[in-house]
C-alpha positions in Angstrom: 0.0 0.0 0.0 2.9 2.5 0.8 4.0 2.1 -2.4 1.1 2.7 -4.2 0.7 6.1 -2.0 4.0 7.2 -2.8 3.8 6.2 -6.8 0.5 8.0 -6.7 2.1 11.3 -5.0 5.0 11.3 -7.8 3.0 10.4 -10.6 0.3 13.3 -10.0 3.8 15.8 -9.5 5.0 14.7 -12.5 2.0 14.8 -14.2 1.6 18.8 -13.4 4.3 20.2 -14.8 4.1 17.8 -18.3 0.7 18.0 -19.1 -0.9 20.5 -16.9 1.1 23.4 -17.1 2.1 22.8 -20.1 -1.6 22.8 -21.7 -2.8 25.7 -19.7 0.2 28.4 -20.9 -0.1 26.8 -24.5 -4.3 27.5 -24.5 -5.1 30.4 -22.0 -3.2 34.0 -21.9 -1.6 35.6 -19.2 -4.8 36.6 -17.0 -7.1 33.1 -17.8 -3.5 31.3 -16.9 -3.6 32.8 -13.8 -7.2 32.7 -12.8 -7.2 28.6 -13.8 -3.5 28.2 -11.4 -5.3 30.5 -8.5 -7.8 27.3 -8.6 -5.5 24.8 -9.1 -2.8 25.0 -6.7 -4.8 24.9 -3.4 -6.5 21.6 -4.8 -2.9 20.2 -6.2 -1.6 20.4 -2.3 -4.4 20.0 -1.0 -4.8 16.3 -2.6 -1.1 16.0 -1.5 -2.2 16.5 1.5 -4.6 13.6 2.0 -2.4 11.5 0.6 0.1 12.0 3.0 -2.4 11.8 5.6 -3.1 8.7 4.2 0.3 7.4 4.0 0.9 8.3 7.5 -1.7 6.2 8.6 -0.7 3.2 7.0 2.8 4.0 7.6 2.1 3.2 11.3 0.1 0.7 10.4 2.9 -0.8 8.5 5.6 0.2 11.5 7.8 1.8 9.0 9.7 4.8 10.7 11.2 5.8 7.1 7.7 6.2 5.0 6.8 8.0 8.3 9.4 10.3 8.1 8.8 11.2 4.6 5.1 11.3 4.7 5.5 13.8 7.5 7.1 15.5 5.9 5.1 15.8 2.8 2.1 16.7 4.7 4.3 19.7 6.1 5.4 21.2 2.8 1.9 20.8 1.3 0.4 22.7 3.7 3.2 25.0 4.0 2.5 25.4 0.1 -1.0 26.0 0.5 -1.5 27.7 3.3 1.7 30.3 3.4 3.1 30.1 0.1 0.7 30.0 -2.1 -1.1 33.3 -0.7 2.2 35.1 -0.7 2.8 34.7 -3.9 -0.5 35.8 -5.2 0.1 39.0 -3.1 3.2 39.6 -4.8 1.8 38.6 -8.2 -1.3 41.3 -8.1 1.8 43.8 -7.1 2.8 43.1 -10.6 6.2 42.7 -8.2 7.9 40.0 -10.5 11.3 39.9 -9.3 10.2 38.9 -5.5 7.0 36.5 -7.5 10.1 34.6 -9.5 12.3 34.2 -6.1 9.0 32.7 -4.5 7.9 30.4 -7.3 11.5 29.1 -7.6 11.1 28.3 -3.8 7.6 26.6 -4.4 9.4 24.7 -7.4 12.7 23.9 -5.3 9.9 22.5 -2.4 8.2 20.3 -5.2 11.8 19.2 -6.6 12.6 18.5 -2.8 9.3 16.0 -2.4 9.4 14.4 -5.5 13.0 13.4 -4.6 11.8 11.6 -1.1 9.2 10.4 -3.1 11.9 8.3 -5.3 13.9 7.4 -2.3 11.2 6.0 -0.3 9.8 4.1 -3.2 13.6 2.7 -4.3 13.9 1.7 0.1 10.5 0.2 -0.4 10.9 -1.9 -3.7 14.0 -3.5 -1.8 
């Protein structure tokens, strides 16, 4: 079950940036981008969020101190994403203040780089 938590968290980060973003800046303009990714996001972490919940609990279940660990600390940087992030740099957006925006989306990008990376290492510990 851990693994299928963890594959499904990877495969839906993967899945945003090659298909989802992708689409929406090759369809929409500037301002309809924007309005769809205001939507997005807050769902995007917010599903990350339950499945981390949910690998948490099996995690336990399971006894495995290492998917524990890395679930945790999924949870935390989803909802650090959503709930602090996220807002901040919608703030700076609408202040049409795009060098601080670019530092801030390069930190939600590094954070998403950063979990998809435990996502591989608990996934190659647990296909041992």
């Amino acid at each position: 079950m851990l693994i299928l938590i963890t594959s499904g968290i990877l495969s839906f980060m993967i899945f945003f940036p090659t298909v989802v973003a992708t689409s929406v800046f090759k369809v929409l303009d500037e301002v309809q981008s924007s309005k769809f990714l205001r939507i997005f996001f807050p769902k995007y972490y917010f599903f990350g969020s339950i499945l981390s919940c949910l690998g948490i609990v099996v995690s336990i279940i399971d006894n495995n101190l290492l998917a524990l660990s890395v679930f945790i600390f999924l949870i935390i940087t989803f909802l650090f994403s959503r709930q602090i992030l996220t807002p901040i740099i919608n703030k700076v957006k609408d202040e049409q203040n795009e060098e601080k925006f670019k530092k801030l989306h390069r930190f939600s990008v590094i954070i998403n780089f950063v979990q998809m990376i435990f996502c591989i290492g608990l996934l190659v510990n647990l296909l041992r």
